[in-house]
C-alpha positions as CSV (number, residue, x, y, z in Angstrom):
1,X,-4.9,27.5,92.1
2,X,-2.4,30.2,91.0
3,X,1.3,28.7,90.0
4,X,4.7,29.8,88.9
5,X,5.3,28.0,85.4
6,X,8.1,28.3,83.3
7,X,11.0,29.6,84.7
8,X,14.0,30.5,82.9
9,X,16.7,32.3,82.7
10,X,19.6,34.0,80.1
11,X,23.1,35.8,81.4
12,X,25.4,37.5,79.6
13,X,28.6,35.7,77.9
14,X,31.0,37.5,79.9
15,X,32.2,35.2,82.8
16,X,34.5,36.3,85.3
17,X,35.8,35.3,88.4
18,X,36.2,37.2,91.6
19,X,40.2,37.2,91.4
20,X,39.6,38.7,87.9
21,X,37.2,41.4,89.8
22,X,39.7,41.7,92.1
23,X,42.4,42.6,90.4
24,X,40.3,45.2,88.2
25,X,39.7,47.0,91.9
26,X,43.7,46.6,92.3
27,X,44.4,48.5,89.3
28,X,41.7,51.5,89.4
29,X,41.7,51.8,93.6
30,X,45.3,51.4,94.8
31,X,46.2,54.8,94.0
32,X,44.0,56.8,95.4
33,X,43.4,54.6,98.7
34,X,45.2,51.4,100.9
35,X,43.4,48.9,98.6
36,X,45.4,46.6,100.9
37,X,43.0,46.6,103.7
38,X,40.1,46.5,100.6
39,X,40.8,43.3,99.6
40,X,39.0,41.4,102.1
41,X,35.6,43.0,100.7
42,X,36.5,40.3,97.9
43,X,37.5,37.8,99.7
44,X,34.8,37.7,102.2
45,X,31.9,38.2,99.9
46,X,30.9,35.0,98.9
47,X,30.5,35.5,95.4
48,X,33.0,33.1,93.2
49,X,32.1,33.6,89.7
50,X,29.2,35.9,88.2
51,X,28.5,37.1,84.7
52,X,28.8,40.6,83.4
53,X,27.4,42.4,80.3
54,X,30.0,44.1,78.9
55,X,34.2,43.4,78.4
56,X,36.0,43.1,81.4
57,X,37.9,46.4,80.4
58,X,35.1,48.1,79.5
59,X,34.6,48.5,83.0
60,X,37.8,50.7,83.4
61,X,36.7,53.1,82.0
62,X,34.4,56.2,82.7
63,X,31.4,56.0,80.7
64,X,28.5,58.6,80.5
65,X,24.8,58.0,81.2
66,X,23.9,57.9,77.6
67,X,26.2,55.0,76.5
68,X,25.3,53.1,80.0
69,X,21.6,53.1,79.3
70,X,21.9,52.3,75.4
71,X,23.5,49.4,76.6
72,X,21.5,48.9,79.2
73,X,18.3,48.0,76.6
74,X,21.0,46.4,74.2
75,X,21.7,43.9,76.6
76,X,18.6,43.4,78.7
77,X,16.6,42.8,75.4
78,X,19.2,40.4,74.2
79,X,18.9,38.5,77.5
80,X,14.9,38.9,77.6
81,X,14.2,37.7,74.2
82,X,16.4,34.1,75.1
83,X,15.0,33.9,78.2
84,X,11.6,34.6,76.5
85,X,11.6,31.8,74.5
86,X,12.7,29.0,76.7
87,X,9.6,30.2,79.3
88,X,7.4,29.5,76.5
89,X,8.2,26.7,75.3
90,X,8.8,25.3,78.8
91,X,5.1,25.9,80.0
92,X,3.9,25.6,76.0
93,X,1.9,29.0,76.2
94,X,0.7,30.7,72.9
95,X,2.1,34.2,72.9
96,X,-1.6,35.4,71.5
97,X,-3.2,33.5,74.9
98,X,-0.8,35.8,77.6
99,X,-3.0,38.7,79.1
100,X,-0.1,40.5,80.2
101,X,3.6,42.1,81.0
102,X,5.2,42.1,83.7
103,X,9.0,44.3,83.4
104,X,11.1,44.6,87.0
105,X,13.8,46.0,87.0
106,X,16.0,48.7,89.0
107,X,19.2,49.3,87.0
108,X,18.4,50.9,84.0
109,X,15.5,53.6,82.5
110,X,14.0,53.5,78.7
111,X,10.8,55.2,77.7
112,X,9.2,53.2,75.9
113,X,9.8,51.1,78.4
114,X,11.5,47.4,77.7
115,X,7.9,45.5,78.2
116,X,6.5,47.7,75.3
117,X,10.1,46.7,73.2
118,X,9.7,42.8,74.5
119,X,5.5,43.4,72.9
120,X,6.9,43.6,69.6
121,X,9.2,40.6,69.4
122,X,6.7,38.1,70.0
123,X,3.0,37.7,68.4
124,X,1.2,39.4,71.6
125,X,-2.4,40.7,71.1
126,X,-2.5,44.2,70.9
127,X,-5.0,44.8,74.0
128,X,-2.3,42.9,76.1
129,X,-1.4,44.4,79.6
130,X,1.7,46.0,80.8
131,X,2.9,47.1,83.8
132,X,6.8,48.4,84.0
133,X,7.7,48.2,87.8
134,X,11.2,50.4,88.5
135,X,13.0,50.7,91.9
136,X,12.5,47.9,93.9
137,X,15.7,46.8,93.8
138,X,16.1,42.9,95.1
139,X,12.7,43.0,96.7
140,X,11.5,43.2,93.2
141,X,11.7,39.7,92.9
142,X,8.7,38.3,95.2
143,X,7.2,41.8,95.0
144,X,6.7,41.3,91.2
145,X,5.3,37.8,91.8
146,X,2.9,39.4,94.2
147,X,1.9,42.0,91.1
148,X,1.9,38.8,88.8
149,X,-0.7,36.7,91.3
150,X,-3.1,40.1,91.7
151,X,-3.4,40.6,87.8
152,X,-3.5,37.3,86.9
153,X,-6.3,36.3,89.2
154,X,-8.7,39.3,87.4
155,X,-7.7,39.0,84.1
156,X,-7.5,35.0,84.4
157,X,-5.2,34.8,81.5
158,X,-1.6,33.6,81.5
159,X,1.1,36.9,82.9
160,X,5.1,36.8,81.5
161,X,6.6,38.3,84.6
162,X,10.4,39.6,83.2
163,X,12.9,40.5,85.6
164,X,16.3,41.5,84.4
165,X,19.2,43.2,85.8
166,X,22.3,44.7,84.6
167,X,24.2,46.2,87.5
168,X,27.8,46.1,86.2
169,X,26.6,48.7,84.3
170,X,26.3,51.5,86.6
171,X,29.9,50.8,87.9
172,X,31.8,54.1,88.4
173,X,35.4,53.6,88.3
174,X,36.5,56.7,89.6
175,X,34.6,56.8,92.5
176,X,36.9,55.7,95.8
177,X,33.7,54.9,98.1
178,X,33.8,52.1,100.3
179,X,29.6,51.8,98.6
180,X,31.1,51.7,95.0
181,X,33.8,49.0,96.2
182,X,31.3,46.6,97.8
183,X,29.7,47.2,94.7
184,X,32.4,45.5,92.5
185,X,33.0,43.0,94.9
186,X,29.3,41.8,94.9
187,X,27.2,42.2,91.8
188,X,26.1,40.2,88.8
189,X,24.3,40.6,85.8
190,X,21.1,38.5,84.2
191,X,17.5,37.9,83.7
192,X,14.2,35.5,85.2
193,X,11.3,35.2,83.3
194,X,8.4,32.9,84.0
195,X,4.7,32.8,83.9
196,X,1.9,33.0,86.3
197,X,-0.9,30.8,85.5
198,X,-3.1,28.4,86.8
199,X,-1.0,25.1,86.6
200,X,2.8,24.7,87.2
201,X,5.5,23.2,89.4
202,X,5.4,26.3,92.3
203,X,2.1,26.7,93.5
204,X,1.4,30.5,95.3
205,X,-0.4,30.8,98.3
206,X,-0.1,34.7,100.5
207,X,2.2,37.3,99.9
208,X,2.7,40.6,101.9
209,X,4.6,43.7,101.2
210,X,5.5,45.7,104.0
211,X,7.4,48.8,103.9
212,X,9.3,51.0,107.0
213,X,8.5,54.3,107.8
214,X,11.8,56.8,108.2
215,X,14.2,54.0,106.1
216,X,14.4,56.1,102.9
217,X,18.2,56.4,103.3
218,X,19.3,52.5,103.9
219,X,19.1,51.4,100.4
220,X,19.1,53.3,97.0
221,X,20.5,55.2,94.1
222,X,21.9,58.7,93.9
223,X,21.9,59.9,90.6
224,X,24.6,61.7,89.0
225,X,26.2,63.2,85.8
226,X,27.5,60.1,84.6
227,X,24.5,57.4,85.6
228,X,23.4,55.7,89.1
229,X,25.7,55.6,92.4
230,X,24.9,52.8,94.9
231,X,23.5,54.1,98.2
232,X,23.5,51.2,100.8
233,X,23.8,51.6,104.3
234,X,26.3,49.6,106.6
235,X,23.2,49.0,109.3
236,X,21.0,47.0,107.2
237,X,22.0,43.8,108.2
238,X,21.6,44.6,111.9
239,X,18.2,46.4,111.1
240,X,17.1,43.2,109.2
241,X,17.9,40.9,112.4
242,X,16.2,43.1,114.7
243,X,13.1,44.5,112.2
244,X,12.4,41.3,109.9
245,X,11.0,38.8,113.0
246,X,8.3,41.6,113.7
247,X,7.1,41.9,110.2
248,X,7.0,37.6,110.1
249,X,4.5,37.6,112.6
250,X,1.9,39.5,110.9
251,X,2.3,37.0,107.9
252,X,-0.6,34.7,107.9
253,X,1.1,31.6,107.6
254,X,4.3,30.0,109.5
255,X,5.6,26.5,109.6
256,X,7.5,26.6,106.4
257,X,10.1,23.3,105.6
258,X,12.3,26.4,104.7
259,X,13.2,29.0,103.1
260,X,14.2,30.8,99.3
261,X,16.2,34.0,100.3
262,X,17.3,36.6,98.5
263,X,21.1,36.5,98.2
264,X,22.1,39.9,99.0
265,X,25.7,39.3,100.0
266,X,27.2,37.2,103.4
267,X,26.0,39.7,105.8
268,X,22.5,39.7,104.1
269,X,22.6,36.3,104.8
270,X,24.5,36.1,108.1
271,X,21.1,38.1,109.1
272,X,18.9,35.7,107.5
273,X,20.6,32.7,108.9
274,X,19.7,34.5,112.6
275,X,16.1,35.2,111.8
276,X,15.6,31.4,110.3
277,X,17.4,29.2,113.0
278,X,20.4,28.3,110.3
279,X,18.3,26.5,108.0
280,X,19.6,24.1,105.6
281,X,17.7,25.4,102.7
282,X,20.1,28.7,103.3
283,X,22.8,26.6,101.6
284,X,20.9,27.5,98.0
285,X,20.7,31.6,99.0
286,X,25.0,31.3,99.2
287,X,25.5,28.7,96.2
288,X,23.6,31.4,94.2
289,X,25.4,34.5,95.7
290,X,28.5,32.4,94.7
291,X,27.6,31.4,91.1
292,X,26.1,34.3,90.5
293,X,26.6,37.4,92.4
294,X,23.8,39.8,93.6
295,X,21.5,40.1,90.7
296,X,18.9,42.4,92.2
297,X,15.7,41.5,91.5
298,X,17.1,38.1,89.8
299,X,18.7,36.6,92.4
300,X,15.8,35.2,94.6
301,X,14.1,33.4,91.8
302,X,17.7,32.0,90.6
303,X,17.2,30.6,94.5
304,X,13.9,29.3,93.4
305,X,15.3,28.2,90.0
306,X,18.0,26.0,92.0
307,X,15.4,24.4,94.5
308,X,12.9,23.3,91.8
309,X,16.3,22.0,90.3
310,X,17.6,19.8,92.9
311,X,13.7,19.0,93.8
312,X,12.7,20.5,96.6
313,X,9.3,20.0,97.7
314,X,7.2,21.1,100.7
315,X,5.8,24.9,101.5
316,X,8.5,27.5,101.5
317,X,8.9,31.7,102.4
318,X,9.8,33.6,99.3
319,X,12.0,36.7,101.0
320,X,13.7,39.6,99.8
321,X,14.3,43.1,100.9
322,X,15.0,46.8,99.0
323,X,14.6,50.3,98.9
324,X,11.7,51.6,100.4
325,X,12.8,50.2,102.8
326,X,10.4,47.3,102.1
327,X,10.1,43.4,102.3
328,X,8.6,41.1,100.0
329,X,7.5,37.8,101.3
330,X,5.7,35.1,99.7
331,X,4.3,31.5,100.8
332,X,4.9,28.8,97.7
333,X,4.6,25.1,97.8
334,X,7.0,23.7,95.7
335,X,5.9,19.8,94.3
């Protein structure tokens, strides 16, 4: 048996809410466009409250890629380490028993990589694996899992998967795009970590990674002088309806009691509520895209997170979708 065990999870201090975010897109936006008809990005988007890694006024500012990614690993170690402990103590691993390292993430870049930084904090053994996975973006959350399950069932040793995502921080606030306004209006900041073992609450069965030829352009990052700038595409929620039930069928099992989706934003889920016959269990994607915003990779395991919570049990699809453009599903049984 292979089993999430474990999880846990850190966010920054910084809590805002969206009227807060709202107003911070008043000031910077309404001289340069109608923010007027803007507005509505905010209001419609679901997201309530989320948590943010730096001052709210940092963000009105321009900031240059060095500062962004030295807070970047400022922050996401900070977060890691807290999050860290509470998965061990949780599932009451040894850090000298883990066999390896698990570090998703999509919103910042450090060589040596934050695995090799998180190695050092804690008593690993030296001939411990790691594996830094970049660019996923929110499929990174079941596609890590899947990693995770594969390395865990040849080294047979306990794996620390470590997602963490700081996407406030590649906020541009003198860019005008209709992509960098969304962008306000939607994302969060935070951290998962858990462990793949042999016992623990969520039990994995199949997962299955599927990417699309010719959909390099719907999801992404441009990069610029001055960091990351968010490439998404107005079409994926229509090319998720019509693509996604395809790519369900060649999944070898069906006849789920629901579902833990990634919360990508209201049309993400508008999409998803299409595909899934408006299941109940979509209530948990939209509590999370309101509590938290869209944490990338985070934000389908906060779903997870939330259903172990409010005790859930039965088999479930794992499901969440980034650049590539590629899906990540996965089949747990949550007890």
């Amino acid at each position: 048996m292979v089993s999430l065990n474990g999880l846990s999870s850190a966010f920054p201090e910084n809590k805002v809410c969206q009227e807060e975010i709202k107003d911070l897109g008043r000031k910077l936006f309404s001289s340069k466009i109608n923010f007027k008809k803007m507005e509505k990005v905010y209001d419609n988007s679901g997201v309530n409250t989320r948590y943010l890694s730096e001052q709210l006024n940092w963000y009105f500012n321009e900031h240059n890629w060095s500062e962004r990614n030295f807070l970047f690993k400022k922050n996401a170690l900070s977060l890691l380490k807290k999050s860290i402990k509470k998965t061990i103590e949780k599932a009451n691993i040894k850090p000298e028993k883990i066999g390896g390292i698990i570090f998703i993430n999509s919103t910042g870049i450090s060589t040596p990589t934050i695995d090799a930084e998180i190695f050092n904090l804690f008593n690993f053994n030296n001939d411990i694996l790691r594996l830094p996975i970049f660019g996923y973006g929110c499929a990174g959350g079941v596609l890590g899992l899947k990693r995770a399950v594969e390395i865990y069932k040849s080294l047979q040793k306990p794996i620390l998967v470590c997602n963490v995502e700081l996407c406030s921080l590649t906020f541009r606030p003198q860019i005008f795009s209709k992509e960098n306004i969304v962008s306000s209006a939607l994302f969060g900041d935070g951290c998962v970590t858990y462990f793949v073992e042999e016992d623990g609450a969520c039990e994995i069965f199949e997962s299955m990674e599927y990417t699309w030829k010719n959909s390099l352009s719907l999801m992404g990052w441009g990069v610029e002088n001055d960091g990351l700038s968010v490439i998404f595409d107005k079409v994926i929620p229509e090319f998720i309806t019509k693509e996604l039930p395809n790519v369900l069928k060649k999944f070898p099992l069906n006849d789920f009691d629901g579902y833990i989706l990634h919360s990508g934003g209201m049309r993400i889920i508008e999409a998803y509520k299409k595909i899934f016959n408006d299941d109940k269990t979509i209530e948990e994607s939209k509590n999370v895209l309101s509590n938290f915003g869209n944490v990338s990779s985070v934000s389908v395991l906060l779903v997870l997170m939330e259903m172990i919570k409010k005790k859930y049990s039965g088999k479930f699809l794992m499901s969440a979708l980034g650049p590539g453009f590629t899906a990540g599903l996965s089949a747990v049984k949550i007890s």
